[in-house]
C-alpha positions as CSV (number, residue, x, y, z in Angstrom):
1,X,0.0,0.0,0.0
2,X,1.5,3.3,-1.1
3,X,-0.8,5.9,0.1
4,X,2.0,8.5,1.4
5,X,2.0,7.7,5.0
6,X,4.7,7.0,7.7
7,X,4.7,3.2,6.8
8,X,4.6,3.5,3.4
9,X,7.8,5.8,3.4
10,X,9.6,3.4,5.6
11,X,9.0,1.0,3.3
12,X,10.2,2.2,0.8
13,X,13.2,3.6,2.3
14,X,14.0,0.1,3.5
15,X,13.7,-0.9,-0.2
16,X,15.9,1.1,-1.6
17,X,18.9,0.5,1.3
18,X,18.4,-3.4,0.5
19,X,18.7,-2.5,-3.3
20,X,22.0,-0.6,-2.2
21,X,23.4,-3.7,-0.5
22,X,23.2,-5.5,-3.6
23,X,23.7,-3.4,-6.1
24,X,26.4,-0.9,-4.9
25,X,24.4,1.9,-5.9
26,X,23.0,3.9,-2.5
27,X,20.9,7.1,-1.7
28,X,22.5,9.8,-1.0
29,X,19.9,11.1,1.8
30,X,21.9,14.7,2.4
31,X,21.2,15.2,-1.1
32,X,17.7,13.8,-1.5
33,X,14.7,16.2,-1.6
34,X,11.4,14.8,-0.3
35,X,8.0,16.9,-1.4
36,X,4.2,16.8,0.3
37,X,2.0,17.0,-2.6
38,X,-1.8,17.7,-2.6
39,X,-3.6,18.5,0.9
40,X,-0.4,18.1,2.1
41,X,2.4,20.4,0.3
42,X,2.2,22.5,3.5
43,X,2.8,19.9,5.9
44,X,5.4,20.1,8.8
45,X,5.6,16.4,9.0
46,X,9.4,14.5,8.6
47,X,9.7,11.1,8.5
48,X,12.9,9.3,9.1
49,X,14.7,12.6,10.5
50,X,18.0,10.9,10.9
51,X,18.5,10.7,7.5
52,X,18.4,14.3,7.0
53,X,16.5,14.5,4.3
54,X,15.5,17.8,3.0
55,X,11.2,18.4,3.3
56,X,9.4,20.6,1.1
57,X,11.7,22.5,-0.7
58,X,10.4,25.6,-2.3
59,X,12.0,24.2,-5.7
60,X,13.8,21.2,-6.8
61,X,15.1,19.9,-9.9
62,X,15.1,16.9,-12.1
63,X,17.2,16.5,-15.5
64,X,17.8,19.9,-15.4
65,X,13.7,20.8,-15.0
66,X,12.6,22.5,-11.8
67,X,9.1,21.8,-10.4
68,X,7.7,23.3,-7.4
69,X,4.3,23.4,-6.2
70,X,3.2,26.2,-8.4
């Protein structure tokens, strides 16, 4: 189930660190940006904190595209 709460994260966090140990190929969670979208995109929430994952940045970008939630 993927419905963007706490569980669901860890999940997939777990997911890709199991993928790392197999692969070589690891997150990089100072540089990773996480985004709330929808009734969220305001939300305070941080899951995981110890990874220091960046929450709701105003902007981020892919390829070379930014997005934000405008």
């Amino acid at each position: 189930m993927n419905n963007g709460d706490r569980v669901s994260f860890e999940s997939s966090m777990q997911t890709v660190t199991l993928f790392g140990k197999h692969s070589g190929l690891f997150i990089n969670a100072e540089k990773t940006q996480a985004i709330w979208l929808g009734s969220m995109k305001n939300s305070n929430i941080r899951f995981m904190p110890h990874l220091k994952i960046e929450w709701n940045p105003k902007q981020f970008k892919i390829l070379g595209v930014w997005f934000g939630h405008n």
